[in-house]
N, C-alpha and C positions, 0 to 999 in steps of 0.2 A: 674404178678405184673406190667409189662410193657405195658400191654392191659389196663388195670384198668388205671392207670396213664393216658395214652393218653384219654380215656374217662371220665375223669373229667376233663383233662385239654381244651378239645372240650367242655365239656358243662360251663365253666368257662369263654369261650372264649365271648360269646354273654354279658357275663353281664359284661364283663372287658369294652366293646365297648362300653353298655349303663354307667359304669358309667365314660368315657374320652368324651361322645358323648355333643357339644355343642348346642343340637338342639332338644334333648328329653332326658323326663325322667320320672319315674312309676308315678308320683304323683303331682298333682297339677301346676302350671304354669310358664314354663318357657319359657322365651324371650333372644332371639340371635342377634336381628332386628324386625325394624316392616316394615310391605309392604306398602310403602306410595308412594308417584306418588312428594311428596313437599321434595322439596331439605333442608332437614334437618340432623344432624347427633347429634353423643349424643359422647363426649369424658371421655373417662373415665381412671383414676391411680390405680392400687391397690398396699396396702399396704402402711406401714408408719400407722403415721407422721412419719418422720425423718428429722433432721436438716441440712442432707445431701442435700436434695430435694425440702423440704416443702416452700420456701420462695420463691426458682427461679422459681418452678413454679406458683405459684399464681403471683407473681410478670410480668410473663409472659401471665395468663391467663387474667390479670389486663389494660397490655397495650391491648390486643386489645378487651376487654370488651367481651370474652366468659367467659360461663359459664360451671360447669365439674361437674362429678361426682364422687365423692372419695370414693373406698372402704376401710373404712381404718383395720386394723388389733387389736382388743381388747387391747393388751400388750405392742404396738407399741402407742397405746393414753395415757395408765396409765404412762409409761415410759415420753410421751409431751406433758401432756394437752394443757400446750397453745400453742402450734402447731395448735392441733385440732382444741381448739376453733380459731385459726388466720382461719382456713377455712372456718368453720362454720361461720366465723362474715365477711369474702368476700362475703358472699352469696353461696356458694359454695352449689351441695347436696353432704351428708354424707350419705354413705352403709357400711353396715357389712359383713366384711371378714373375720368372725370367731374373734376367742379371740388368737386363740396359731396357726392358718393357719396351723393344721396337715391337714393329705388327711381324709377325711369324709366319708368313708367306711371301711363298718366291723367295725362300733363303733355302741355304743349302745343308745337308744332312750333320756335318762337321757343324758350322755354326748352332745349332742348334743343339747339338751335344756341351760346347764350350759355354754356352747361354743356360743351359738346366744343370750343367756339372760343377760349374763355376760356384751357382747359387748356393745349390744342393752345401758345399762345402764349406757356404759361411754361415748355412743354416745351424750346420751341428757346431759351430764353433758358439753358438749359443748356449748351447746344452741342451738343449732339444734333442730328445732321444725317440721321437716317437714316427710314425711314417708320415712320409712329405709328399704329399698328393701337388698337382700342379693346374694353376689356371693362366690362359694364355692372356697375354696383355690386350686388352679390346674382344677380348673373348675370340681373336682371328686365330683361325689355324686352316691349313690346308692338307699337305699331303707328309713335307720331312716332318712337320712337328707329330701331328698323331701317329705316323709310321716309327720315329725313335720311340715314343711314349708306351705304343705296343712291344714293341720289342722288349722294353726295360721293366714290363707288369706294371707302368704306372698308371694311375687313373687320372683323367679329364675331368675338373669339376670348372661348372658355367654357373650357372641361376636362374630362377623363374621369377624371381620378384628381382628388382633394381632401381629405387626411384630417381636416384642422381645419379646416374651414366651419363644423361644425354644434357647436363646442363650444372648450375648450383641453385636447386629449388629453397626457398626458406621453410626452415625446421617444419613447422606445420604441415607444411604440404609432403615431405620426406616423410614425417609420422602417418601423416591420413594413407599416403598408400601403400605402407609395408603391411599399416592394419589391415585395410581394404584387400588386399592381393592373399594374404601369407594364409595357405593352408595347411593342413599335416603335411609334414617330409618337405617344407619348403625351404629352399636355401635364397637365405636374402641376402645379398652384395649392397654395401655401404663402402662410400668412399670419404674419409673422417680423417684421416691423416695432413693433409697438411692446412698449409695458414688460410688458404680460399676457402675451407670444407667450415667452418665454425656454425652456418646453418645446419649441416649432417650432425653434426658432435653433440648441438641442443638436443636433438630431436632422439637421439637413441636411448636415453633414460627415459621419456615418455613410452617411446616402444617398450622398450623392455617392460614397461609396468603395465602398459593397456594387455599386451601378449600375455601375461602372466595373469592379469582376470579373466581372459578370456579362458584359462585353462591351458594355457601351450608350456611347454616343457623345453627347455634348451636346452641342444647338446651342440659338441662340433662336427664338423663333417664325415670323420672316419665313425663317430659314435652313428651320426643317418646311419652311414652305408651298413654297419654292420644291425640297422633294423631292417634293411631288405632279408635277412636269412632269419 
């Protein structure tokens, strides 16, 4: 029994890896970064709206005239629409982070369509006209989720910088490593939305300003993608 065990738990092991892995997956297209040589970067929030978060930041991305890309969360819009739409009418781009942000493996093809279809539908009740890229809750995915995703032409965006994913760092340390990390084509994931984040939320007008001596250029995600061509 204890033979058996460790041999499923070995061949379990490689698909547990593809679906945490930020940089491949079985189906269809996804983007981490793109390899540009132009000092560009793509900043990006997920989750929310919340009334915690939702105004300082814009408010912030306002004073110094960047632009961002919000993933926002299905249940978290129907709870704020005019949240939403306050992003949506900044200019803001708006992405789908699921409807309920469970982990997207080991669910089934239907669910997963009800979870991105759902979203998809309160996205544009924002006003938001423009294309709606998607990033999976915990960056998890396995097989239904990039299989619908392929099917539907939609792209996969993850990140190569992130400095609070794994915890609530204080502002300093969330600014020292987007600087430290962030090179051309890099997409940095901030989590600044709600009432625990108020260390992230300091810390991204510093970013923005240190980024901006450095010479980086901000766009949002679909502006990357379309400097791969």
């Amino acid at each position: 029994m204890a033979s058996a065990l460790v041999v499923v738990l070995a061949a379990a092991y490689p698909l547990l890896q593809v679906a945490d892995s930020p940089t491949f997956q079985f189906f269809g297209t996804l983007v981490n970064r793109v390899d540009t040589t132009e000092q560009v970067v793509a900043l990006t929030f997920d989750d929310g709206p919340d009334p915690a978060g939702t105004h300082t930041i814009l408010d912030t991305l306002k004073s110094r005239q960047v632009p961002a890309t919000f993933f926002l969360i299905g249940r978290d819009i129907a709870a704020h629409p005019g949240l939403a739409g306050d992003i949506a009418a900044a200019g803001h781009e708006i992405g789908n982070h699921s409807f309920s942000h469970d982990r997207m493996i080991g669910v089934t093809p239907a669910w997963v369509a009800d979870e991105v279809e759902a979203t998809d539908a309160l996205i544009r009740t924002t006003g938001y006209a423009g294309e709606i890229l998607f990033r999976p809750p915990y960056g998890k995915k396995l097989l239904a989720l990039p299989h619908y995703l392929a099917e539907h032409h939609r792209t996969t965006i993850t990140w190569d910088v992130a400095p609070d994913s794994d915890g609530t760092p204080d502002a300093a340390t969330v600014e020292r490593a987007v600087v430290d990390q962030v090179r051309p084509g890099s997409i940095v994931l901030l989590h600044a939305m709600y009432a625990g984040r108020e260390q992230t939320r300091r810390a991204i007008g510093p970013i923005l300003d240190r980024l901006k001596q450095r010479g980086f250029r901000f766009v949002t995600v679909s502006q990357l993608l379309a400097a791969r061509h």
